[in-house]
BAKE-461353 format. One line per field, with one value per atom (N, C-alpha, C): residue number from 0; x, y, z; atom name; chain. Coordinates in steps of 0.05 Angstrom, whole numbers, plus 5000, padded with zeros to 4 digits. Example, Ala and Ser with C-alpha at 12.3 -4.5 7.8 and 13.67 -1.06 7.14 Angstrom:
pos <- c(0; 0; 0; 1; 1; 1)
u <- c(5264; 5246; 5264; 5257; 5273; 5258)
v <- c(4886; 4910; 4934; 4955; 4979; 5001)
w <- c(5156; 5156; 5156; 5142; 5143; 5157)
site <- c(N; CA; C; N; CA; C)
unit <- c(A; A; A; A; A; A)
// end
This chain:
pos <- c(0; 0; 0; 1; 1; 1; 2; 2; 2; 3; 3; 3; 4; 4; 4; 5; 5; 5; 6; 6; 6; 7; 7; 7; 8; 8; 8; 9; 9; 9; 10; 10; 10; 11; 11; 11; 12; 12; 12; 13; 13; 13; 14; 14; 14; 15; 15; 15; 16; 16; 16; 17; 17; 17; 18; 18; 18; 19; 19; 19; 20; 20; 20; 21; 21; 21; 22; 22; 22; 23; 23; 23; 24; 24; 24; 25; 25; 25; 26; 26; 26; 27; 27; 27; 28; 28; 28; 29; 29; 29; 30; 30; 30; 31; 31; 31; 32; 32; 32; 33; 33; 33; 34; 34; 34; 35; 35; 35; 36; 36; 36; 37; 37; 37; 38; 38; 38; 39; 39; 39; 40; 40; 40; 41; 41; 41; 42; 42; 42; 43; 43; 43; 44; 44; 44; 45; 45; 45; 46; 46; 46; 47; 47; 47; 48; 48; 48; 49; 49; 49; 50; 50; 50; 51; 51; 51; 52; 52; 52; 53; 53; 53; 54; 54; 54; 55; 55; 55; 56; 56; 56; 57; 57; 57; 58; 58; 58; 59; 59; 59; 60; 60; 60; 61; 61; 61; 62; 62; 62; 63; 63; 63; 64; 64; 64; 65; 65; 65; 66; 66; 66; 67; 67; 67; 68; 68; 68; 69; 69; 69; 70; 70; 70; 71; 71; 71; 72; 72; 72; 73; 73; 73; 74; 74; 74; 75; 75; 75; 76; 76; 76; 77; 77; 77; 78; 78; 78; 79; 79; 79; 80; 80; 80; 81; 81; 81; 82; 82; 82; 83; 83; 83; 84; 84; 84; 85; 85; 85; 86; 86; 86; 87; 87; 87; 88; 88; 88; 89; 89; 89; 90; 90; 90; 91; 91; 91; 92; 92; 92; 93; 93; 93; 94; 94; 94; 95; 95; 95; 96; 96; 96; 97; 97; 97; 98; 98; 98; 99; 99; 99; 100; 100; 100; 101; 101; 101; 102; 102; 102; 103; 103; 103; 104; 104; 104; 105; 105; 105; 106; 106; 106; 107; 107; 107; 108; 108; 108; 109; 109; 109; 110; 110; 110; 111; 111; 111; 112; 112; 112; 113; 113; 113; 114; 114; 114; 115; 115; 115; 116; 116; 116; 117; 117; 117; 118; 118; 118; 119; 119; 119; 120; 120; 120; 121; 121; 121; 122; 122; 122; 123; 123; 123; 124; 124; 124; 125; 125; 125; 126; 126; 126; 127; 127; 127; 128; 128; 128; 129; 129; 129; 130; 130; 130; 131; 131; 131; 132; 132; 132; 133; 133; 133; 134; 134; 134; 135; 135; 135; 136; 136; 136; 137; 137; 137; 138; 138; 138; 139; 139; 139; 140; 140; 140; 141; 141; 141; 142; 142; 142; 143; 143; 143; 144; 144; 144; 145; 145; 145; 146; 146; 146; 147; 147; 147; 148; 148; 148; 149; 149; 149; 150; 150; 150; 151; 151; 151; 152; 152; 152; 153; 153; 153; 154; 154; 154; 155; 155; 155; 156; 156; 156; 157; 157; 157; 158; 158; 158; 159; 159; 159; 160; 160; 160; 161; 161; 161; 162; 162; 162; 163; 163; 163; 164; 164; 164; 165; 165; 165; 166; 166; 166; 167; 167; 167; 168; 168; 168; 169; 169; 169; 170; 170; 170; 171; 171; 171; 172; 172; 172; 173; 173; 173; 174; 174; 174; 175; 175; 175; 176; 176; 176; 177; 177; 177; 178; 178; 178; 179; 179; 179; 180; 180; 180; 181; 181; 181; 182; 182; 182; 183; 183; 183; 184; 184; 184; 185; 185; 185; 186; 186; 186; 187; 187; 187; 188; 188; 188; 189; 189; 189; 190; 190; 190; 191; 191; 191; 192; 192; 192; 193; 193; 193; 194; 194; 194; 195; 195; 195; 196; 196; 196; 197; 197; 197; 198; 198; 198; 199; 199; 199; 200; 200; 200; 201; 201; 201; 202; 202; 202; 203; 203; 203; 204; 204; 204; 205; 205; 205; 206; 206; 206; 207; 207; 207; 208; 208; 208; 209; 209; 209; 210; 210; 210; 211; 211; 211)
u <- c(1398; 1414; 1437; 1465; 1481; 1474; 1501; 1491; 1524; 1543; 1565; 1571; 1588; 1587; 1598; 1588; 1602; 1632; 1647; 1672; 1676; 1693; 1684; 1704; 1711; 1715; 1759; 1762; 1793; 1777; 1765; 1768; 1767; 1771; 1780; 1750; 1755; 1731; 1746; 1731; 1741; 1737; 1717; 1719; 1730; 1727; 1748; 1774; 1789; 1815; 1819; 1798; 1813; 1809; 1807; 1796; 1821; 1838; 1855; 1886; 1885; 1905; 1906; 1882; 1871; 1896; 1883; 1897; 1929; 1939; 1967; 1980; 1971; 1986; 1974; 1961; 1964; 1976; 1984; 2003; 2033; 2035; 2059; 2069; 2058; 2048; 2063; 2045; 2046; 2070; 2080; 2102; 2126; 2134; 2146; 2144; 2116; 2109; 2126; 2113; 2118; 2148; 2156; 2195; 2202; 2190; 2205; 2200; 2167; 2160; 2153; 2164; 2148; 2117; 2107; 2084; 2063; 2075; 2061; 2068; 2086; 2081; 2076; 2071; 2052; 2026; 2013; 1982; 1971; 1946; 1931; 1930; 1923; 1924; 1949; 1975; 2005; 1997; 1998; 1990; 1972; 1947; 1928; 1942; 1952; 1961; 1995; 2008; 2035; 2017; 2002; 1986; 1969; 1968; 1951; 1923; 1903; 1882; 1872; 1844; 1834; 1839; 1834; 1835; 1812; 1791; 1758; 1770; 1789; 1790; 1808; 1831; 1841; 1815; 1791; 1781; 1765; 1761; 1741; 1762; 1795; 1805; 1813; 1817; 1831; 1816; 1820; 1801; 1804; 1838; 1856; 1890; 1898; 1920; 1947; 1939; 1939; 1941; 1911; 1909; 1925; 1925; 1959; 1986; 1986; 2017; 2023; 2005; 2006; 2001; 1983; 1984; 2011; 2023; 2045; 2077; 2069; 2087; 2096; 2059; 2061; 2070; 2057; 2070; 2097; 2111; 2150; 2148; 2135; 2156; 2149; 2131; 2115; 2145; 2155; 2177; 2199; 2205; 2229; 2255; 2237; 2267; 2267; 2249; 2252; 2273; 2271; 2288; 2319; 2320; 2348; 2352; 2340; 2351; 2357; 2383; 2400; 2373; 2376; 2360; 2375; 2355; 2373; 2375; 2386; 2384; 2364; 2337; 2320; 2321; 2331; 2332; 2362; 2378; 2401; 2393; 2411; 2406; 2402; 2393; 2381; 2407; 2429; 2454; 2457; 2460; 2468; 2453; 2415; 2395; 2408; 2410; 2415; 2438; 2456; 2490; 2473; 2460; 2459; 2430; 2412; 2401; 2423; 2444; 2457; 2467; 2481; 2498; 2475; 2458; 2437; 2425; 2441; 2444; 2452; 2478; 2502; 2498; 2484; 2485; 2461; 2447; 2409; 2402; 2384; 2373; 2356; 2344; 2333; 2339; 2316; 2313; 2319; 2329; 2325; 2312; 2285; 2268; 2258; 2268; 2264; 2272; 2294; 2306; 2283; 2272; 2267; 2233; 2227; 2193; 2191; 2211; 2214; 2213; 2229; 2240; 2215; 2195; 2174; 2150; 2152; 2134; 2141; 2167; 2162; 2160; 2165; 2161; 2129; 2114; 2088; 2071; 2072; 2070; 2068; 2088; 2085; 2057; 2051; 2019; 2000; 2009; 1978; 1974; 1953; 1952; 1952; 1945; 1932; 1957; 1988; 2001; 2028; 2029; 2030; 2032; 2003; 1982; 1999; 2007; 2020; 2041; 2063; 2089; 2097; 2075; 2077; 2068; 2049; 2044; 2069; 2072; 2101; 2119; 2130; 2154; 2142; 2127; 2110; 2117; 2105; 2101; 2137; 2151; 2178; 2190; 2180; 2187; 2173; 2159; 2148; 2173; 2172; 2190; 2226; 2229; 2259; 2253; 2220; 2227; 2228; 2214; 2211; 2241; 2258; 2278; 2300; 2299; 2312; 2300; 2279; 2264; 2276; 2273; 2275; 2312; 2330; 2362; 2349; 2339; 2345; 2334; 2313; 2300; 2326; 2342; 2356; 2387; 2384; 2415; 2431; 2435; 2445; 2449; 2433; 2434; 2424; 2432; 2438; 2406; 2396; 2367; 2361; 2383; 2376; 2377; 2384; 2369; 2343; 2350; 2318; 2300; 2289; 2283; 2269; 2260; 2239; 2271; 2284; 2310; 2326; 2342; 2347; 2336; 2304; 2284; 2287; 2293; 2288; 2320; 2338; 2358; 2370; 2358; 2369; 2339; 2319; 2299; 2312; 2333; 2345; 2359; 2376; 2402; 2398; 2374; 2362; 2358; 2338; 2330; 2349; 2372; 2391; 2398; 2410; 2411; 2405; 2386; 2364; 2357; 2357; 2364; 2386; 2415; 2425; 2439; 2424; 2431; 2403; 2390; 2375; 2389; 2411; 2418; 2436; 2450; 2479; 2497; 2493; 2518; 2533; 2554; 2562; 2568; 2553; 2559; 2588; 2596; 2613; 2621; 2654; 2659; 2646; 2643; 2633; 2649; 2673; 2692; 2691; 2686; 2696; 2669; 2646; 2615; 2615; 2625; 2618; 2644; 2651; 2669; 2654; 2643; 2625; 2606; 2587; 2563; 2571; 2591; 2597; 2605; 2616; 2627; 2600; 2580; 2555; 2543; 2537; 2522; 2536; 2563; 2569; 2570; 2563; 2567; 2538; 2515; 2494; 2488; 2509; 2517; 2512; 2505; 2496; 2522; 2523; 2552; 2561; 2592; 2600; 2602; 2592; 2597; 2625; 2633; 2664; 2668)
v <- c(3491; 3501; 3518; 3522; 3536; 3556; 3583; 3605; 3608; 3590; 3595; 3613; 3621; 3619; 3598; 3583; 3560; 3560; 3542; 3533; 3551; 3560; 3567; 3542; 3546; 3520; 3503; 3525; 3518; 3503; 3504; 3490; 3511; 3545; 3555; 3560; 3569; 3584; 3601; 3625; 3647; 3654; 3639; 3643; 3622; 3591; 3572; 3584; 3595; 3610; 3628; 3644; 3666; 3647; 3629; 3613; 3596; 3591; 3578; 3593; 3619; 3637; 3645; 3641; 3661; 3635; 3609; 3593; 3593; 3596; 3593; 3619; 3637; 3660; 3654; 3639; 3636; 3614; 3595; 3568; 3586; 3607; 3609; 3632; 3655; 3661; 3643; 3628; 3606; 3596; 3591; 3581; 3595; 3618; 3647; 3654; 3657; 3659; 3636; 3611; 3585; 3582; 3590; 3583; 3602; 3631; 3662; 3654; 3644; 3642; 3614; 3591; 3575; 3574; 3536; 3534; 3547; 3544; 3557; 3583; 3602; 3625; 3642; 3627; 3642; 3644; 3665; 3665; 3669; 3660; 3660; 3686; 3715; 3740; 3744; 3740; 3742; 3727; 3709; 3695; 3717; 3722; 3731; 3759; 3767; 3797; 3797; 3768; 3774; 3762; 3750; 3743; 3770; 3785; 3811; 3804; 3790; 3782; 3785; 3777; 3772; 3744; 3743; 3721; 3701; 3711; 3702; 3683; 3703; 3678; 3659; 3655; 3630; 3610; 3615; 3596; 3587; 3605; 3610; 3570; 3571; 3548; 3525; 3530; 3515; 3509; 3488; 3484; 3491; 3498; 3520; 3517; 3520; 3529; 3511; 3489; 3459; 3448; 3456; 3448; 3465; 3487; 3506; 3489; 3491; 3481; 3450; 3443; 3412; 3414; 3433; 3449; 3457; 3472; 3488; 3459; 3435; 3416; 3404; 3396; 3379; 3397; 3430; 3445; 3451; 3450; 3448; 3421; 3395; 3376; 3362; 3383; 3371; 3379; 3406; 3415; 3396; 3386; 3376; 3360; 3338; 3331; 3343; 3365; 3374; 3407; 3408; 3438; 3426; 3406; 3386; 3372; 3380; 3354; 3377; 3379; 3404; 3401; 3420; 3428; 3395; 3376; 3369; 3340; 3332; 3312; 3288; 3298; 3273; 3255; 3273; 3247; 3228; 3231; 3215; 3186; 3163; 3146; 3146; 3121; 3124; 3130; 3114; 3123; 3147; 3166; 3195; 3207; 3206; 3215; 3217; 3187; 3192; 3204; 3210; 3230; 3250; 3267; 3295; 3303; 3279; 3285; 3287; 3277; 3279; 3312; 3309; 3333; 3361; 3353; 3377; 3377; 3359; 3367; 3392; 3394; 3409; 3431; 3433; 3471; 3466; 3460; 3463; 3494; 3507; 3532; 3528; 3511; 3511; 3535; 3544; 3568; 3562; 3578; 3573; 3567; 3571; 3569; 3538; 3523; 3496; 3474; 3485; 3468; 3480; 3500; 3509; 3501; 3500; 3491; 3460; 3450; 3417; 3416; 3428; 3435; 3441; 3453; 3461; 3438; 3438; 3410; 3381; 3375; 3353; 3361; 3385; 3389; 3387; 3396; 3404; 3375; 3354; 3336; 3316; 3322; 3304; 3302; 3329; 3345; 3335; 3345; 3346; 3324; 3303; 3285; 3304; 3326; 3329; 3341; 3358; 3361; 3336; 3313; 3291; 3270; 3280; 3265; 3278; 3302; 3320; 3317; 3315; 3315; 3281; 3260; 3234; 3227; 3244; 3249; 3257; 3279; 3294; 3274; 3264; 3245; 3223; 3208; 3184; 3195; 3222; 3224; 3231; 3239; 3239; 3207; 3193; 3170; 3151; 3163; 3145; 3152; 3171; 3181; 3174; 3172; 3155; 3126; 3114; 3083; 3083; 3094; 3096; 3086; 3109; 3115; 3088; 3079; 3047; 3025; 3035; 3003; 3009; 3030; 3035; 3031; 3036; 3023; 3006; 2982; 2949; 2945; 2955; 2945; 2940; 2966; 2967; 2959; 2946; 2927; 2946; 2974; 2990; 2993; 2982; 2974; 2954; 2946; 2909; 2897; 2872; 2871; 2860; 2851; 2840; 2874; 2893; 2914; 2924; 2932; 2932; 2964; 2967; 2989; 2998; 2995; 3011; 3015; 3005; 3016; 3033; 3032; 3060; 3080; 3084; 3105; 3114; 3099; 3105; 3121; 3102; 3113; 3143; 3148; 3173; 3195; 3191; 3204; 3214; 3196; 3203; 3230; 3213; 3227; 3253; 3266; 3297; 3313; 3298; 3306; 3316; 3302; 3310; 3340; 3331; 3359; 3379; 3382; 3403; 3413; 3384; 3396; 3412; 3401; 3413; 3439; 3452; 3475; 3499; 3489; 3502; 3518; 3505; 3515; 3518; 3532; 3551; 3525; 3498; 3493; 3498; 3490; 3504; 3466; 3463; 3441; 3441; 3409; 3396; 3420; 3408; 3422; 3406; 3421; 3399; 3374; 3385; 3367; 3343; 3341; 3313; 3304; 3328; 3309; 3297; 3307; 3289; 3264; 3261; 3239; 3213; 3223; 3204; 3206; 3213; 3216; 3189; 3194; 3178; 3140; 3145; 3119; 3109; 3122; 3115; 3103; 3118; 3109; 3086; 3080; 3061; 3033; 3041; 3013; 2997; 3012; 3007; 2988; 2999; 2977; 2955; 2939; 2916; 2898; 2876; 2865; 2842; 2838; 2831; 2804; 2789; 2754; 2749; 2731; 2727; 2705)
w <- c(5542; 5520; 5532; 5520; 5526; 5522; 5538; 5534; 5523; 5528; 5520; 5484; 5479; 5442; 5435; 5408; 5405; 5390; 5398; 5374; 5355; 5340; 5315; 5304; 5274; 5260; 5264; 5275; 5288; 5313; 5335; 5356; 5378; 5371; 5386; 5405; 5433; 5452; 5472; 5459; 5471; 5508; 5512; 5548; 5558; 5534; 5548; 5547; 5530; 5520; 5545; 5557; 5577; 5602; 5616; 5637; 5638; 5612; 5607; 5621; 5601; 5606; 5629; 5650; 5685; 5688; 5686; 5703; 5701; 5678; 5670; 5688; 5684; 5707; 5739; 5750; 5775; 5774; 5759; 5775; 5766; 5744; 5745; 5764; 5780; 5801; 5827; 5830; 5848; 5856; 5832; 5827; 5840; 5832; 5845; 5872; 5878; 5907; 5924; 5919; 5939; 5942; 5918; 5924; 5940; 5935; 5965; 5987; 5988; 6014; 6026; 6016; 6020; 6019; 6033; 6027; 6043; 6075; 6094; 6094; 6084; 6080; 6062; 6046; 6021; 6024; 6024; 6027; 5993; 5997; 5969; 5956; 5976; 5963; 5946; 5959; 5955; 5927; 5923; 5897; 5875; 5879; 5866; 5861; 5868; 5875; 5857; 5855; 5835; 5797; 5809; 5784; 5773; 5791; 5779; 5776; 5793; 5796; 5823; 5824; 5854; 5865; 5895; 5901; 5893; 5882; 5878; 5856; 5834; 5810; 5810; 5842; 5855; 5857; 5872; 5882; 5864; 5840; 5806; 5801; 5804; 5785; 5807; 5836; 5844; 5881; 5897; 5907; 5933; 5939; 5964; 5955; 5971; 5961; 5964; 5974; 5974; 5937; 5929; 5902; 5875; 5886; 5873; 5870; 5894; 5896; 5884; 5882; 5863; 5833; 5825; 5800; 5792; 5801; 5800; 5799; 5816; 5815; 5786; 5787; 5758; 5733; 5736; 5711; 5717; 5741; 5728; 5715; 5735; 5728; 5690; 5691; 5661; 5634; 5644; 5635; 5640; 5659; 5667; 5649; 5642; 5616; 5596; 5581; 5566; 5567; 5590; 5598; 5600; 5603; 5622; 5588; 5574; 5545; 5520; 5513; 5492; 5480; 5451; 5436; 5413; 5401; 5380; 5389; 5417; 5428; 5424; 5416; 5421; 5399; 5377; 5357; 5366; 5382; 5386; 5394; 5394; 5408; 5432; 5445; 5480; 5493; 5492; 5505; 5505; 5487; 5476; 5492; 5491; 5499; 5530; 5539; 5578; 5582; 5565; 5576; 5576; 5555; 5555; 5576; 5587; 5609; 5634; 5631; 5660; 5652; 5630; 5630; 5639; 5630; 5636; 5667; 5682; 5711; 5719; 5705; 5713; 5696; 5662; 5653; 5637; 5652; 5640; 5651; 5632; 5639; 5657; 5671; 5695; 5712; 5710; 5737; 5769; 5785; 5810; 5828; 5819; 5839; 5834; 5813; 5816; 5835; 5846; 5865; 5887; 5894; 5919; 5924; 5901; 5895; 5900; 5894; 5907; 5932; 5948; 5974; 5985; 5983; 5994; 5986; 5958; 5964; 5969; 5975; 5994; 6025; 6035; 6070; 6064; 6045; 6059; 6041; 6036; 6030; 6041; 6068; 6085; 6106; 6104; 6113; 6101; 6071; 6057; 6030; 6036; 6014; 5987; 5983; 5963; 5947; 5962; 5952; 5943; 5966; 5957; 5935; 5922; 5905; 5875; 5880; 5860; 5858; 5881; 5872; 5862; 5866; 5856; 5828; 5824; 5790; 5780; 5785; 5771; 5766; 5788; 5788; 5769; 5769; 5767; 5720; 5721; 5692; 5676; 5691; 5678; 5685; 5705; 5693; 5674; 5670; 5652; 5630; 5619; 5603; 5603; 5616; 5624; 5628; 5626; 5628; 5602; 5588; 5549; 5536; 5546; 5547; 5545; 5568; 5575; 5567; 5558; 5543; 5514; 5505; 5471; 5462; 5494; 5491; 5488; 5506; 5510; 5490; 5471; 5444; 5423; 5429; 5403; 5413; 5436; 5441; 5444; 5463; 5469; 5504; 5506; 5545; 5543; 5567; 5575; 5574; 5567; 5569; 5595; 5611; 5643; 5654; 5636; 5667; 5676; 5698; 5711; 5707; 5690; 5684; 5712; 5716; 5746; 5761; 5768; 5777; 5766; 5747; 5722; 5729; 5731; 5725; 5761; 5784; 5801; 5805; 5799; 5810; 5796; 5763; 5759; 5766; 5780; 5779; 5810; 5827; 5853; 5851; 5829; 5827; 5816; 5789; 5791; 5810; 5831; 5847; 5877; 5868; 5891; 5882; 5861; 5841; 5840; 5845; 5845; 5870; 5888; 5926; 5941; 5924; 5934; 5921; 5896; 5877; 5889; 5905; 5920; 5945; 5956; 5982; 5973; 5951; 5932; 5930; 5934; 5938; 5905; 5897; 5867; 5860; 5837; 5815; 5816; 5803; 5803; 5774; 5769; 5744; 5719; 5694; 5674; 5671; 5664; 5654; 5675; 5701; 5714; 5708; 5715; 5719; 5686; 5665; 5642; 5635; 5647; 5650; 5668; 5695; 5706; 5700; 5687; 5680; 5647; 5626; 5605; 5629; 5647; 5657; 5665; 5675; 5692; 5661; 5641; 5618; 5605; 5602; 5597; 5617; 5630; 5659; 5649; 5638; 5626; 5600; 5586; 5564; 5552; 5535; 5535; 5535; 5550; 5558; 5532; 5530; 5507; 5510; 5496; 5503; 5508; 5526; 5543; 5519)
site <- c(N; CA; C; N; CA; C; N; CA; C; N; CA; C; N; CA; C; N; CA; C; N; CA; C; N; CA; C; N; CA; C; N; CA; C; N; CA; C; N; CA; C; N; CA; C; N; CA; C; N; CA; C; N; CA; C; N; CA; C; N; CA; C; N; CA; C; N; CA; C; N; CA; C; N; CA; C; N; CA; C; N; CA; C; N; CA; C; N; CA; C; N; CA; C; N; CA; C; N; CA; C; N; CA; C; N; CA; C; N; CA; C; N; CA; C; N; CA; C; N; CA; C; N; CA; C; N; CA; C; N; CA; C; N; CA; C; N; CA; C; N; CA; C; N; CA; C; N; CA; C; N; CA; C; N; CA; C; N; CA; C; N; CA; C; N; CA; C; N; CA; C; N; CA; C; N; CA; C; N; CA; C; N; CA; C; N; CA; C; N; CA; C; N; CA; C; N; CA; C; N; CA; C; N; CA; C; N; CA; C; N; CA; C; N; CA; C; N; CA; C; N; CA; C; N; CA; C; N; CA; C; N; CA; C; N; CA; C; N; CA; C; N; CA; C; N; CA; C; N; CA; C; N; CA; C; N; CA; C; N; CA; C; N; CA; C; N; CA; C; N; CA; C; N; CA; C; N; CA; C; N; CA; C; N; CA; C; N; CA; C; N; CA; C; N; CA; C; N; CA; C; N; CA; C; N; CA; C; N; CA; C; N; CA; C; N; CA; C; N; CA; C; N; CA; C; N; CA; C; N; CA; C; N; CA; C; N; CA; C; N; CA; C; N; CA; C; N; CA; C; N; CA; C; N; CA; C; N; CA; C; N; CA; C; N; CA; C; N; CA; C; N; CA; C; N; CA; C; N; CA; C; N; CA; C; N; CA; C; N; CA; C; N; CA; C; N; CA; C; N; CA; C; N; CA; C; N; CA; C; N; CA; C; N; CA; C; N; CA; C; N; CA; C; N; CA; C; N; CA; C; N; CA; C; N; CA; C; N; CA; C; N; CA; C; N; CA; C; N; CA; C; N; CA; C; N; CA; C; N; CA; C; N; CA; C; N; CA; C; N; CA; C; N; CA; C; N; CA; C; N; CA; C; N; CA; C; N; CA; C; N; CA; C; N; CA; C; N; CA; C; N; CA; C; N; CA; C; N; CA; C; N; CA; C; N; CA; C; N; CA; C; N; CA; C; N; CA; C; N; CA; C; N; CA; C; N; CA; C; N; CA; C; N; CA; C; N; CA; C; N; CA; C; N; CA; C; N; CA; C; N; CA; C; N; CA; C; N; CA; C; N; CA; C; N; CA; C; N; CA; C; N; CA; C; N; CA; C; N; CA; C; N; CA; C; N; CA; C; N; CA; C; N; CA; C; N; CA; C; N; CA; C; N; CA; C; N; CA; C; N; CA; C; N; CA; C; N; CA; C; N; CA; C; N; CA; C; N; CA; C; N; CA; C; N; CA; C; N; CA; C; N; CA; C; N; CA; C; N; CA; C; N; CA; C; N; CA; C; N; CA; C; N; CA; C; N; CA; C; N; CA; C; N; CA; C; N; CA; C; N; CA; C; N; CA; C; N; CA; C; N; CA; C; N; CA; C; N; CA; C; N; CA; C; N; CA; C; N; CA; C; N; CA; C; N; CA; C; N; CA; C; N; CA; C; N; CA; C; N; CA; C)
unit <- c(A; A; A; A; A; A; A; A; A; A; A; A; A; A; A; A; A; A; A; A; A; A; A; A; A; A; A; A; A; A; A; A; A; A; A; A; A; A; A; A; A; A; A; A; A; A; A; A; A; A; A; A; A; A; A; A; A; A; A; A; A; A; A; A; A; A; A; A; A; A; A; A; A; A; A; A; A; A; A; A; A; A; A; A; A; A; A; A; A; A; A; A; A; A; A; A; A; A; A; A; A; A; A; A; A; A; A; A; A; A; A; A; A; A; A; A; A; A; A; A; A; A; A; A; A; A; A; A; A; A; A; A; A; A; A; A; A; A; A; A; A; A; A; A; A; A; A; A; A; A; A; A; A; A; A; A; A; A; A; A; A; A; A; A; A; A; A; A; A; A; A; A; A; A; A; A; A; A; A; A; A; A; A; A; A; A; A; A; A; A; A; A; A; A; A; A; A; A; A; A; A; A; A; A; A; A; A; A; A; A; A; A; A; A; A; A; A; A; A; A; A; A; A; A; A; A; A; A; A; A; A; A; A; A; A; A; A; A; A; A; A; A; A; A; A; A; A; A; A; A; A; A; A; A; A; A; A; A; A; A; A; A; A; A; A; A; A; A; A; A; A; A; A; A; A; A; A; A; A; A; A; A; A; A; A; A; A; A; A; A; A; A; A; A; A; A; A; A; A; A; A; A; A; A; A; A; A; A; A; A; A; A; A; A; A; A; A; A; A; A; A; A; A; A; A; A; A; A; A; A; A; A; A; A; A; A; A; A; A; A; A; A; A; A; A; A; A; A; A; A; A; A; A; A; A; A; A; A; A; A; A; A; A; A; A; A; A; A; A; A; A; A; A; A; A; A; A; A; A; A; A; A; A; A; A; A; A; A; A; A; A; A; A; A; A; A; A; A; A; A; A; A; A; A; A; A; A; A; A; A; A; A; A; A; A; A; A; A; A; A; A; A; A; A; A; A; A; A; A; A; A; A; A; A; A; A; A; A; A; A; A; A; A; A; A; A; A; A; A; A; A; A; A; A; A; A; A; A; A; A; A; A; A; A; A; A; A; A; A; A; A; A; A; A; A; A; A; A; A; A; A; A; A; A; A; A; A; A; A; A; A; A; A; A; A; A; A; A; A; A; A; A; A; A; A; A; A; A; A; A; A; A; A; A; A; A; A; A; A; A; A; A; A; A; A; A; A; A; A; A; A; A; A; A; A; A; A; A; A; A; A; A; A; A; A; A; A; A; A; A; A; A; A; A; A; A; A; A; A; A; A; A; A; A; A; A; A; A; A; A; A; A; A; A; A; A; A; A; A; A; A; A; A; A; A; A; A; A; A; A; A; A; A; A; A; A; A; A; A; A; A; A; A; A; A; A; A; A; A; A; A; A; A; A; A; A; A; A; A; A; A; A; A; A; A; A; A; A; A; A; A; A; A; A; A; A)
// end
């Protein structure tokens, strides 16, 4: 028999609820730490210690610090088109939808330390399957979301139906990610005005083409 308390009639559980919240302040923690110091120089206390906890209730959720930093991957990239897409946008069409993901290259509220948390988990990835395993989920689940995206144009005769979606999804999942690599090391974004001029030429080159 449990010793837990049960459910009450919302769904709620009060020690699942605080077990929930421990974890949410160490991946976001984690998160902070790994971008100052990187992966290899962040230690687990450093963690437990900006989280305002012990290190006991790191190892209470996660299995080293390996399994953090892949935690911490998938919770930015879980955010990702949604931080990068205006407020208002999703009901637009797919065309509309993919300009204002580009434009949100260039003046998305994305934090800093996003570019730098990438940066660290692909060096230490190349190490460790397990952070690996994480930064390929991440990627793997925002594309799913941008293949949606290019299937739901070609549904509705807004992009071409010979395009190759696994390409689309690869090539703008590139083109973020450069983004984000190189806004890590200060370089300063393009101005709006030209990037939304190429960013409109790039979405139109997509187009569904007009019978000759």
């Amino acid at each position: 028999m449990s010793v837990l308390p049960p459910f009450d009639n919302t769904g709620y559980h009060p020690i699942v609820a605080q077990d929930l919240a421990t974890r949410d302040r160490l991946i976001e923690a984690a998160v902070e730490v790994f971008s100052e110091k990187g992966f290899e120089g962040a230690r687990v206390g450093d963690i437990a210690r900006r989280a305002g906890l012990t290190t006991g209730a790191i190892y209470a959720q996660f299995v080293n610090k390996a399994d953090l930093l892949r935690e911490a991957i998938e919770s930015s990239s879980a955010q990702g088109l949604d931080r990068l897409m205006p407020a208002g946008a999703e009901g637009a069409d797919p065309a509309a939808q993919l300009t204002a993901l580009g434009l949100g290259l260039v003046d998305s509220s994305l934090p800093e330390w996003v570019g730098g948390l990438l940066v660290e988990a692909m060096v230490a990835a190349r190490r460790d399957p397990l952070v690996a395993e994480g930064l390929r989920e991440g990627l793997k689940g925002q594309g799913r979301d941008l293949a949606g995206l290019f299937q739901e144009g070609k549904r509705q005769g807004v992009f071409d139906a010979a395009l190759d979606t696994n390409a689309a999804v690869q090539f703008c999942t590139a083109l973020s990610l450069g983004m984000l690599l190189l806004g890590s090391v200060g370089l300063e974004p393009p101005r709006r005005k030209e990037w939304e001029e190429l960013v409109g030429r790039l979405v139109g080159a997509l187009a569904k083409q007009e019978e000759q």
